[in-house]
TORLONU-65497 format. One record per residue (C-alpha): residue number from 1; chain; y negated, x negated, z negated. Coordinates in nm, 4 decimals. Example, Ala and Ser with C-alpha at 12.3 -4.5 7.8 and 13.67 -1.06 7.14 Angstrom:
[rec 1, A, [0.4500, -1.2300, -0.7800]]
[rec 2, A, [0.1060, -1.3670, -0.7140]]
// end
This chain:
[rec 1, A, [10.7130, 3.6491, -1.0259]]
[rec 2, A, [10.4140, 3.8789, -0.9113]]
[rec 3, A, [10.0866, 3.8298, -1.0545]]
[rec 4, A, [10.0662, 4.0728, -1.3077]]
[rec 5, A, [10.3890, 3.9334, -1.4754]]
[rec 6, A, [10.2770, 3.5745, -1.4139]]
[rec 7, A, [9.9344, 3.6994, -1.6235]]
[rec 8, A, [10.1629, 3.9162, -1.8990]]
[rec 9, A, [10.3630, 3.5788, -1.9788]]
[rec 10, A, [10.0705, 3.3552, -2.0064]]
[rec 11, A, [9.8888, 3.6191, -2.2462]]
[rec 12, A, [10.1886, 3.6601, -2.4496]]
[rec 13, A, [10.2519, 3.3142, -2.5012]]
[rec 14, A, [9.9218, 3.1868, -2.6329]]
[rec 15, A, [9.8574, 3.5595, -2.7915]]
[rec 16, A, [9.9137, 3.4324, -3.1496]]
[rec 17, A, [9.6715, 3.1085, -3.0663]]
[rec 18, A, [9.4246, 3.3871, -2.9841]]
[rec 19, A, [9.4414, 3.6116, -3.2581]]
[rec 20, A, [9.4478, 3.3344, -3.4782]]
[rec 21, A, [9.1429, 3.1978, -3.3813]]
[rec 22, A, [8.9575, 3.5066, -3.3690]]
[rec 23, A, [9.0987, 3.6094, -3.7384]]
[rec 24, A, [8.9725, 3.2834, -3.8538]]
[rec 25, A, [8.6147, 3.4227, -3.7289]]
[rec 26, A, [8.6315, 3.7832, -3.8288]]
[rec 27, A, [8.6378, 3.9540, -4.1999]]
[rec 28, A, [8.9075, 4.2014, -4.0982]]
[rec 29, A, [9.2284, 4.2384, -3.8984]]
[rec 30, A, [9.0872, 4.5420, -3.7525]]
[rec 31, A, [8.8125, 4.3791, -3.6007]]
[rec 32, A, [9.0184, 4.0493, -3.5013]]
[rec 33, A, [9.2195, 4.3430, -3.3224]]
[rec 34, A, [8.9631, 4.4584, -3.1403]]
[rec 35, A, [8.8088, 4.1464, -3.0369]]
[rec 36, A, [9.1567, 4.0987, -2.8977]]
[rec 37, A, [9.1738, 4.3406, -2.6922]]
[rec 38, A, [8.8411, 4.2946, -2.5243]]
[rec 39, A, [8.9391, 3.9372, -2.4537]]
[rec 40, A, [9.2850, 4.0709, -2.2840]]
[rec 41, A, [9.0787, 4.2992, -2.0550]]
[rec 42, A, [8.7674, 4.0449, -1.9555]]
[rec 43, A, [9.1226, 3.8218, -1.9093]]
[rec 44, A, [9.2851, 4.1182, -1.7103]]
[rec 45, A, [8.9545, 4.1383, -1.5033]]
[rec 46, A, [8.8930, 3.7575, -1.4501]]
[rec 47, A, [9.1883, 3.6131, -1.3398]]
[rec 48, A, [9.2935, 3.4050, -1.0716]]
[rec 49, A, [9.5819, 3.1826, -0.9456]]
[rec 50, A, [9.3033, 2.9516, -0.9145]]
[rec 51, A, [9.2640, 2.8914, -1.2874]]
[rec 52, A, [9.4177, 2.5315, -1.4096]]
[rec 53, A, [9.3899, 2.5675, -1.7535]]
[rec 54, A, [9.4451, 2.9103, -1.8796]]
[rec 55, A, [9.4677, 2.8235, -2.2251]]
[rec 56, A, [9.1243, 2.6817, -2.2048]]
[rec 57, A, [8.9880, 2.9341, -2.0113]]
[rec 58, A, [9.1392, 3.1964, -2.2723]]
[rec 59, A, [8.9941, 3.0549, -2.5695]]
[rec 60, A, [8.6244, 3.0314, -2.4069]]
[rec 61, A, [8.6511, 3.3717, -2.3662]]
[rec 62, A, [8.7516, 3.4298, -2.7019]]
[rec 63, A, [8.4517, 3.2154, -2.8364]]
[rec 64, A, [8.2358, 3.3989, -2.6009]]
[rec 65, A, [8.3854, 3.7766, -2.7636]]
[rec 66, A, [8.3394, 3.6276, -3.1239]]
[rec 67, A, [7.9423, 3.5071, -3.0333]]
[rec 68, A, [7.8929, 3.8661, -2.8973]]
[rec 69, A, [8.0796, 4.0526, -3.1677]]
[rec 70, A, [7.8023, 3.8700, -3.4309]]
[rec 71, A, [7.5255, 3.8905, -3.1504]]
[rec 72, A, [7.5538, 4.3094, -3.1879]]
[rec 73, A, [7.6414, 4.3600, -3.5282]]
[rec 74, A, [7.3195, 4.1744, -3.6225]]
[rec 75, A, [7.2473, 4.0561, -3.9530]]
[rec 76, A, [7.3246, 4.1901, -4.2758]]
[rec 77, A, [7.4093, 4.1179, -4.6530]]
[rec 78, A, [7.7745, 4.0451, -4.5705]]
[rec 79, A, [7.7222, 3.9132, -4.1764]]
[rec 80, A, [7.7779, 3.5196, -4.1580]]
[rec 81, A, [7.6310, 3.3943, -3.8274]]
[rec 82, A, [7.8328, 3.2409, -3.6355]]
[rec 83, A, [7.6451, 2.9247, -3.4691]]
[rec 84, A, [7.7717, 2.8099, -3.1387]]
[rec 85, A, [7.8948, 2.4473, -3.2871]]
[rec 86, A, [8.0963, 2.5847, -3.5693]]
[rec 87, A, [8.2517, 2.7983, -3.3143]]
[rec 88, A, [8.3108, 2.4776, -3.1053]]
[rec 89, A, [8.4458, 2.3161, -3.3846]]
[rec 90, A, [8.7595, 2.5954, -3.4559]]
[rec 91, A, [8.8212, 2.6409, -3.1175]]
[rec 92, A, [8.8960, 2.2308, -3.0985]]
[rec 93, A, [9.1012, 2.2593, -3.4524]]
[rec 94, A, [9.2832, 2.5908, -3.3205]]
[rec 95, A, [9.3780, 2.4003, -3.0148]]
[rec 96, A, [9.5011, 2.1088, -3.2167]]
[rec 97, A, [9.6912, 2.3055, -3.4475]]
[rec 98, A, [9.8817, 2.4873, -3.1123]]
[rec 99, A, [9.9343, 2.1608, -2.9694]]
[rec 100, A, [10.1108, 2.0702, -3.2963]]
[rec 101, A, [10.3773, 2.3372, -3.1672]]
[rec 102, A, [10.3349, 2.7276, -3.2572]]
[rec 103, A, [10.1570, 2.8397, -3.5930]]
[rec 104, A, [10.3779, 2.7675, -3.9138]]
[rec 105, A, [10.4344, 3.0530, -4.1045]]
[rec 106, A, [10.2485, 2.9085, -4.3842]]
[rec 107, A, [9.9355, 2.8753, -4.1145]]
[rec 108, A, [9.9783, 3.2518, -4.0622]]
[rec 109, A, [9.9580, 3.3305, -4.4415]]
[rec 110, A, [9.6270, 3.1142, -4.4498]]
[rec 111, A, [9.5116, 3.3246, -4.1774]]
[rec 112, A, [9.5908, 3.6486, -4.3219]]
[rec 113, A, [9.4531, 3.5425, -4.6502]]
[rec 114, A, [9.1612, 3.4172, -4.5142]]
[rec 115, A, [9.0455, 3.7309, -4.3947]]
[rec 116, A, [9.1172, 3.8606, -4.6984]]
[rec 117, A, [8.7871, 3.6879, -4.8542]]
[rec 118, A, [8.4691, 3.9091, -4.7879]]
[rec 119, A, [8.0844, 3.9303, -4.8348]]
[rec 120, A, [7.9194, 3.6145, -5.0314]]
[rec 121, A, [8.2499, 3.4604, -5.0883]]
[rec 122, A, [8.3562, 3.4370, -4.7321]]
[rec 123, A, [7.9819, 3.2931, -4.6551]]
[rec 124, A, [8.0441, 3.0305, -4.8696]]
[rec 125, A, [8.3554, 2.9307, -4.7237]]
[rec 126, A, [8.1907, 2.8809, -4.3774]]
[rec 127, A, [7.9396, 2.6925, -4.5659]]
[rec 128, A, [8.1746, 2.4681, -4.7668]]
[rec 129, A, [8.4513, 2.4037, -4.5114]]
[rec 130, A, [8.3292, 2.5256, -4.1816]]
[rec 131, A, [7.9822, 2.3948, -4.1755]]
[rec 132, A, [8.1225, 2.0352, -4.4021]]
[rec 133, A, [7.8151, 2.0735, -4.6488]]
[rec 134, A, [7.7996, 1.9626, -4.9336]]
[rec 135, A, [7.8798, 2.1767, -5.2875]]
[rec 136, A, [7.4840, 2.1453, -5.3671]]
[rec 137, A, [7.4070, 2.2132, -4.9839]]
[rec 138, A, [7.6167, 2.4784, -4.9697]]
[rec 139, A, [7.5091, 2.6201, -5.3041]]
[rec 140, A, [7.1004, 2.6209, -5.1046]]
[rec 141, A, [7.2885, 2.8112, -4.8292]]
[rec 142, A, [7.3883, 3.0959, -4.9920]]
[rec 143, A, [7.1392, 3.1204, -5.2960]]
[rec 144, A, [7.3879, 3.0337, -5.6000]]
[rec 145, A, [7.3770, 2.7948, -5.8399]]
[rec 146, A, [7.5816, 2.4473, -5.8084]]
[rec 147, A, [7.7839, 2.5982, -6.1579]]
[rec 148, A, [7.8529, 2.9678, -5.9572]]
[rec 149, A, [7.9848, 2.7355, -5.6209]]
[rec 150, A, [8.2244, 2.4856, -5.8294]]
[rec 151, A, [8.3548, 2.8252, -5.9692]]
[rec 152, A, [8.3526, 3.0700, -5.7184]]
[rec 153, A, [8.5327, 2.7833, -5.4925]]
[rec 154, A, [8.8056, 2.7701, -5.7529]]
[rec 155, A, [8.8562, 3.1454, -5.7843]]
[rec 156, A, [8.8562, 3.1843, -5.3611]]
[rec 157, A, [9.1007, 2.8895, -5.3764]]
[rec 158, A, [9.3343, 3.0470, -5.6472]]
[rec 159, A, [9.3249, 3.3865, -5.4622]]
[rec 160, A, [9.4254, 3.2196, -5.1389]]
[rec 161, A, [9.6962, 3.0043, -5.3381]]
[rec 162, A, [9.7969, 3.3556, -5.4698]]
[rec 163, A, [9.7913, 3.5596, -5.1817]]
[rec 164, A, [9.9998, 3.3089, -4.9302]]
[rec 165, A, [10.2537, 3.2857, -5.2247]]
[rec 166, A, [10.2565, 3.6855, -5.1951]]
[rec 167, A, [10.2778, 3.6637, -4.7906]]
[rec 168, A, [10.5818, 3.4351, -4.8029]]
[rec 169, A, [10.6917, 3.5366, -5.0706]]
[rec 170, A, [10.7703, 3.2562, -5.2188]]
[rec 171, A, [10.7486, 3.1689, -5.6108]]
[rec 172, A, [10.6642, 2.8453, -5.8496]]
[rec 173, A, [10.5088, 2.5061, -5.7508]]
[rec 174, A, [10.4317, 2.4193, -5.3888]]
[rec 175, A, [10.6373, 2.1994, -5.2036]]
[rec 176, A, [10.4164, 1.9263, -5.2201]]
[rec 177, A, [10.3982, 1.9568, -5.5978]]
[rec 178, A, [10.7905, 2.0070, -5.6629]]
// end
């Protein structure tokens, strides 16, 4: 197999890991897209034989895209910065999860959902989960009350709950609750 086809395979089979790492990072689609592609060419560009690990190697890259992508848009009302250690911390549970075997289709709901939740919502989401603080912490983090996090939580969590329902399309209790 020549080299090009040897580097075609390898993207396409860790291109879901990829996307869904980035999406978990990005607002949009659009922009997960785009991140995408710039870490297929700096892939295209960088490549060797030499490489062991090319998962490894991929998803450093990605991190590195993702830190830059936050880096130039700057900060604004609805831009959550992305620190260094959270991004650590999904590359390490976005490797677990592909060493589980490939995404579920449930974990590509979640992912689509997920980027579904914008602005102060979505801040407080990378607060709550992403970062591990606390409801009060997290409440300091983005300016709202402890009363607006408990229910703002609940709504995000309902809307996801609703939305992966939609994206599988799948109806009444969860399996887990059947």
């Amino acid at each position: 197999m020549s080299g090009a086809a040897e580097l075609t395979k390898l993207i396409l089979q860790h291109q879901n890991m990829m996307l869904g790492y980035i999406l978990t990072h990005t607002a949009d689609h659009f922009t997960a897209e785009d991140i995408f592609q710039e870490v297929c060419t700096t892939i295209c560009e960088k490549y060797s034989d030499e490489i062991e690990n090319f998962k490894a190697w991929a998803m450093q890259i990605a991190r590195y895209k993702i830190l830059s992508y936050y880096r130039d848009k700057g900060r604004g009302p609805d831009v959550v910065q992305l620190t260094p250690e959270l991004a650590d911390t999904l590359a390490e549970e976005s490797l677990a999860f592909e060493k589980e075997g490939s995404f579920s289709p449930e974990r590509h709901a979640l992912l689509k959902c997920l980027a579904k939740v914008k602005g102060k919502n979505r801040a407080l989401l990378l607060k709550r989960y992403g970062e591990g603080l606390s409801c009060k912490e997290a409440a300091r983090a983005v300016n709202w009350t402890l009363n607006a996090v408990y229910v703002g939580l609940s709504r995000i969590r309902s809307f996801l709950e609703k939305c992966i329902r939609t994206e599988l399309g799948r109806q009444g209790p969860w399996p887990s609750q059947a």
